[in-house]
C-alpha positions in Angstrom: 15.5 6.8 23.6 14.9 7.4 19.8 15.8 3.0 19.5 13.8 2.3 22.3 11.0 4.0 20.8 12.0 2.3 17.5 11.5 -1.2 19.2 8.4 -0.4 20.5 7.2 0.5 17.3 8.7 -2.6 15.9 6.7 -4.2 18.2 3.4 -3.2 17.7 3.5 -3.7 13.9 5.0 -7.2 14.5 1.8 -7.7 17.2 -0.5 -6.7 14.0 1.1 -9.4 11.5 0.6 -12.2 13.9 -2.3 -11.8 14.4 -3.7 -10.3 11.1 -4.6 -13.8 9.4 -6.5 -14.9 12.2 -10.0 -14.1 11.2 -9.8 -16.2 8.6 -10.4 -19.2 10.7 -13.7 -17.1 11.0 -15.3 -16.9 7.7 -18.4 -18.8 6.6 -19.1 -20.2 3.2 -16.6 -18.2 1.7 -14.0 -19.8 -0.9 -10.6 -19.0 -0.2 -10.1 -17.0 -3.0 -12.9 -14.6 -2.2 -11.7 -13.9 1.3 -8.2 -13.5 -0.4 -9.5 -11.3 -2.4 -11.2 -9.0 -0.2 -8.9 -8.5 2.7 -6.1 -8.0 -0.7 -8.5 -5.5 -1.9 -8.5 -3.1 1.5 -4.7 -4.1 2.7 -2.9 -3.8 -0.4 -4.7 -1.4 -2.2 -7.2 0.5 -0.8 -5.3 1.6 2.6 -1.9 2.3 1.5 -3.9 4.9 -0.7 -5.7 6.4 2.2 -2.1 6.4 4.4 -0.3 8.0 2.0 -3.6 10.7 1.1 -3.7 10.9 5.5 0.3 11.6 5.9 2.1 12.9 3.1 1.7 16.4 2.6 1.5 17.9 -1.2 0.9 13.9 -2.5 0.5 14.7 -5.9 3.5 16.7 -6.3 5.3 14.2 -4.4 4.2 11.6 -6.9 5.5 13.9 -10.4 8.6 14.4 -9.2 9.5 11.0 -7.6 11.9 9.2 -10.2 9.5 6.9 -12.1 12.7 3.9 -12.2 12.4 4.0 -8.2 8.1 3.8 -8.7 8.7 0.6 -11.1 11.3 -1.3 -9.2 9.1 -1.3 -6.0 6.3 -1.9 -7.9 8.0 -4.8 -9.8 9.4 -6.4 -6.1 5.8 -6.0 -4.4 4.8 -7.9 -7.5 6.7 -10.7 -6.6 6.0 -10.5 -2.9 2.4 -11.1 -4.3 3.3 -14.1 -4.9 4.8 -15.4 -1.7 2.2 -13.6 -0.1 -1.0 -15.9 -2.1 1.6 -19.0 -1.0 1.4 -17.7 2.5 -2.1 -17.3 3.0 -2.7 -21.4 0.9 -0.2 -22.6 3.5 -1.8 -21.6 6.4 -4.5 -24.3 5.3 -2.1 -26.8 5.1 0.2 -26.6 8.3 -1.5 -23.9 10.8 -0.7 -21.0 11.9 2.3 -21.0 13.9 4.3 -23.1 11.9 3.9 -21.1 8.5 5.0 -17.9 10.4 8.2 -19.9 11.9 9.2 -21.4 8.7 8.6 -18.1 6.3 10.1 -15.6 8.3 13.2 -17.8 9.1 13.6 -18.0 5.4 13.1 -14.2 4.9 15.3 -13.2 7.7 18.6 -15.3 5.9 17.2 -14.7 2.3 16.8 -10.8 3.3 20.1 -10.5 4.9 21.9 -11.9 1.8 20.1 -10.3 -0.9 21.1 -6.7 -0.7 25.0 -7.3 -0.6 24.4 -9.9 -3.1 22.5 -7.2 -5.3 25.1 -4.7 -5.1 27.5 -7.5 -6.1 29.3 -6.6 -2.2 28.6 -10.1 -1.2 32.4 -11.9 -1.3 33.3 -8.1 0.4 31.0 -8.7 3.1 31.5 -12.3 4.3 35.6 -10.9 5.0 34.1 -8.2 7.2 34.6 -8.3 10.8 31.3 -10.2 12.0 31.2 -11.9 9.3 31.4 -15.0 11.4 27.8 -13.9 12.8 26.7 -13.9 10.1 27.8 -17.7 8.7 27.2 -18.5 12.2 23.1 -17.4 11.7 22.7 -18.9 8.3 23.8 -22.3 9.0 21.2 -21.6 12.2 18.6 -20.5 10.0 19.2 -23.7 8.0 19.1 -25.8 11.1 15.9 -24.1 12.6 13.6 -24.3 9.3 15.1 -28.4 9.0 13.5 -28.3 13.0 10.3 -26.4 11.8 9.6 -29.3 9.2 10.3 -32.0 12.2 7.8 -30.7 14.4 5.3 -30.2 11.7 6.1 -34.2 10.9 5.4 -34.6 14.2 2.3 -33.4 14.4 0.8 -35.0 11.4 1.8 -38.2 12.8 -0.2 -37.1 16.2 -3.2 -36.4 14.5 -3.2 -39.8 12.5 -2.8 -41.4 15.9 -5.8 -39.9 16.9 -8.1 -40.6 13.8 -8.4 -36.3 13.3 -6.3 -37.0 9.9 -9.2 -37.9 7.3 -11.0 -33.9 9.0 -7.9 -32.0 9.0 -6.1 -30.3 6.4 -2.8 -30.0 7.9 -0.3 -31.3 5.3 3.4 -30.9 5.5 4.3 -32.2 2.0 1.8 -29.4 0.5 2.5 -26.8 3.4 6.3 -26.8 3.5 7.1 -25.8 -0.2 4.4 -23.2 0.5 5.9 -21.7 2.7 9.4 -21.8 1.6 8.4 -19.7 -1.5 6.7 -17.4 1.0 9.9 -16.8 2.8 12.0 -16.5 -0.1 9.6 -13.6 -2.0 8.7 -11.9 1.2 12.0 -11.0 1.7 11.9 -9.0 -1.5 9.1 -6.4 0.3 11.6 -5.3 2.5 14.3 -4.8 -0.7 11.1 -3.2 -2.3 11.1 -0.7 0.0 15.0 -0.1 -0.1 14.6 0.7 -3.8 11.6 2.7 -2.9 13.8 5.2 -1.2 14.1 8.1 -3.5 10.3 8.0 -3.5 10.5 9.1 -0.2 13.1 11.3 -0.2 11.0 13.7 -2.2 8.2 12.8 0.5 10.7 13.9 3.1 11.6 17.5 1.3 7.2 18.5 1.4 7.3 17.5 5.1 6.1 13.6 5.4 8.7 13.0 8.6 8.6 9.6 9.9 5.6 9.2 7.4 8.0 9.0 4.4 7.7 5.2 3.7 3.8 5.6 3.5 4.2 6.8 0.1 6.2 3.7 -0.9 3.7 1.5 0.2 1.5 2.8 -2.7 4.2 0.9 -5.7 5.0 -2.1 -3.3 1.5 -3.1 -2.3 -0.3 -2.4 -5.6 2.1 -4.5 -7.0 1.4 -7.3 -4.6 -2.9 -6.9 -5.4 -2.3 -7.2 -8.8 -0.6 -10.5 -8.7 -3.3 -11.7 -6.5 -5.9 -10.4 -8.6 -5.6 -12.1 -11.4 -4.5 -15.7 -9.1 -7.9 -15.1 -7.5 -9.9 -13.8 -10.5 -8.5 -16.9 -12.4 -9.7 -19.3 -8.9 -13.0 -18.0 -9.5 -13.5 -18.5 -12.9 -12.2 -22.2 -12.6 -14.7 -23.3 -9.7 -17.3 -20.4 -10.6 -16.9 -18.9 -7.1 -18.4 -15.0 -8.2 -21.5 -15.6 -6.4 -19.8 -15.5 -3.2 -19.2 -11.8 -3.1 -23.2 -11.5 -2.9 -25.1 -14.4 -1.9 -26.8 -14.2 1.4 -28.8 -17.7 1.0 -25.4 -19.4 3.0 -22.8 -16.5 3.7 -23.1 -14.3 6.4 -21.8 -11.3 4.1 -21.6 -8.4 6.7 -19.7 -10.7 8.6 -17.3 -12.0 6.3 -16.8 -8.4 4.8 -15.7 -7.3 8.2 -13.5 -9.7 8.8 -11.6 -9.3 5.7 -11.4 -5.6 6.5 -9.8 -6.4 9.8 -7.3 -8.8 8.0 -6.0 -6.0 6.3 -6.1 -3.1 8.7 -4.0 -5.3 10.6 -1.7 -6.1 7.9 -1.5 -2.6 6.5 -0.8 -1.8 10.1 2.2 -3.5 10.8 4.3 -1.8 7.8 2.7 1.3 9.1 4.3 1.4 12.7 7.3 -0.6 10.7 7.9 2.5 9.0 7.6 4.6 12.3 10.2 2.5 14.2 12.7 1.9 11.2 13.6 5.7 11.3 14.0 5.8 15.1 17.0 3.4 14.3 19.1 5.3 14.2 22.9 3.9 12.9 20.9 0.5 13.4 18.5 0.3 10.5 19.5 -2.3 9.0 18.5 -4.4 12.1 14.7 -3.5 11.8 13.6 -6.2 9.5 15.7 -8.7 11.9 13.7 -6.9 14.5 10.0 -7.1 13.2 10.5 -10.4 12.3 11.6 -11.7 15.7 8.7 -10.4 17.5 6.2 -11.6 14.6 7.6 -15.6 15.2 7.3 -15.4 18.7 3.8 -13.4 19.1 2.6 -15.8 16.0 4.0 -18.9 18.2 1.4 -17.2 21.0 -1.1 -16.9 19.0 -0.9 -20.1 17.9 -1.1 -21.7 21.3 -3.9 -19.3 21.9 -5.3 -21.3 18.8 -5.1 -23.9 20.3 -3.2 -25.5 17.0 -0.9 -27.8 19.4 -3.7 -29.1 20.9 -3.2 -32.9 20.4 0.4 -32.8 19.9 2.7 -35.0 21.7 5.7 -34.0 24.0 8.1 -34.7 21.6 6.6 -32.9 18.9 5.9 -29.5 20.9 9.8 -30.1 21.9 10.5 -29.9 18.6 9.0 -27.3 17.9 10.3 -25.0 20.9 13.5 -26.2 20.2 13.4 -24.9 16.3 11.6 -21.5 17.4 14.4 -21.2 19.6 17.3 -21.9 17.0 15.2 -19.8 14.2 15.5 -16.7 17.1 19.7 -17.5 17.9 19.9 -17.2 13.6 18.2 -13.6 13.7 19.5 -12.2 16.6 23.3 -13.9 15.1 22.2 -12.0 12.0 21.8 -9.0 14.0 24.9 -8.9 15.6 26.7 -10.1 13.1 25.3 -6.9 10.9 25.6 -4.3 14.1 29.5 -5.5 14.3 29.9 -4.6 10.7 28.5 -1.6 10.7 
């Protein structure tokens, strides 16, 4: 019951990361980078101060006796997840929704899987493992099902031309792709941020935090992540002299806009919130829950991007291709998975 209940939770933080970018096809007169900025500001800053104040008990002490090399390391890997994360959110401009979740988080899953053994310098150890065969088996997948992603995404652009909607749209594989390949690759480190975050929340665990523990993790990783895109956004609005944005009312609807950067990141500081509730219902599995969270997100973002209505004018063969890559993206995880559970 305690796995079950780790899957459900799994599941509603994966739920919240599909859907959190979605107001952003909402905002008025806002420049990126100021709607970066403020959802940033509340998801990877503001309410992973406020969780950890909420949950762990005795947070100062918590915080003076937590080893300070554990505090920098996640701080230094959210730092770098920053980075894919400002890629992630530019993509989305360039190729939609759907597409940007299937083709990051196919990247992380392989990338995430191979960086901790590779790390600890376990790697050659691992690959002549029993299941090791899985996990080959889900790379080359992973491979196959981002190649897939690219496909349909050619597709598409090559619908839209057909139908004139090229010179008013965006969408852009030759600027999404890379985008979202260095999104992948860095967002995999949150995940290994959190691993060497641990001993932070060991201490967390000995005042009483419970199933809260990672909550006080979340205060290196994510800061380290709004600092990055800080100064990316600061420098964004210096360049096109953007500052204005954050309090003119002649063409912004401000309330509006401020609200929906707030629910941006509630919901994104929500799904590594239940993510921490269903990772220590695992159990002997726990090293399936990224595999797990990532799953769901790819197929409740390939919902919500039908909801979206992003496939509208797309072609048969094009929305083949892309089932056909979502489909080959889920056999790498869940070949991951197994491959992982075996070796265990």
């Amino acid at each position: 019951m305690s796995v079950i209940g780790g899957v459900m939770f799994h599941a509603v933080g994966a739920s919240f990361a599909a859907l959190c970018y979605t107001p952003q096809k909402k905002v008025v007169s806002w420049s990126w980078q100021t709607y970066w900025l403020a959802q940033a500001f509340f998801c990877w800053f503001l309410l992973p101060i406020i969780g950890a104040w909420l949950t762990i008990p005795e947070l100062m002490k918590v915080l003076d006796e937590a080893p300070k090399d554990a505090m920098w390391k996640a701080f230094g890997l959210g730092m770098a997840y920053g980075v894919g994360g400002t890629a992630f959110g530019i993509a989305i401009r360039y190729i939609g929704f759907s597409l940007t979740y299937a083709i990051s988080i196919g990247i992380s899953c392989v990338v995430g899987t191979l960086l901790p053994p590779l790390v600890k310098g376990e790697l050659a150890a691992v690959l002549q493992q029993e299941g090791s065969g899985w996990i080959v088996t889900g790379m080359v997948l992973g491979v196959l099902g981002i190649a897939l992603c690219g496909l349909a995404g050619r597709y598409k652009e090559l619908d839209l031309a057909k139908l004139e909607i090229g010179a008013q749209s965006s969408f852009s594989v030759s600027k999404g792709l890379p985008l979202c390949i260095l999104a992948g690759v860095l967002s995999a480190l949150y995940g290994f941020s959190i691993d060497q975050g641990q001993p932070i929340a060991d201490v967390a665990v000995k005042y009483g935090a419970g199933d809260f523990q990672s909550n006080v993790v979340y205060i290196f990783s994510n800061t380290g992540a709004f600092l990055v895109t800080l100064f990316y956004c600061l420098y964004l609005h210096r360049k096109q002299r953007t500052f204005r944005e954050f309090t003119r009312k002649a063409k912004a609807p401000l309330t509006k806009n401020y609200l929906l950067a707030i629910m941006t990141g509630m919901m994104w500081y929500s799904q590594f919130f239940f993510y921490g509730l269903g990772h220590v219902r695992m159990g002997d599995y726990k090293f399936t829950s990224w595999a797990v969270h990532m799953i769901m997100l790819v197929m409740f973002s390939t919902v919500a991007g039908l909801a979206m209505k992003e496939w509208t004018h797309a072609k048969g063969k094009t929305v083949y291709a892309l089932v056909l890559a979502l489909a080959v993206l889920l056999a790498a995880v869940l070949a991951l998975t197994v491959g992982n559970a075996i070796g265990a």
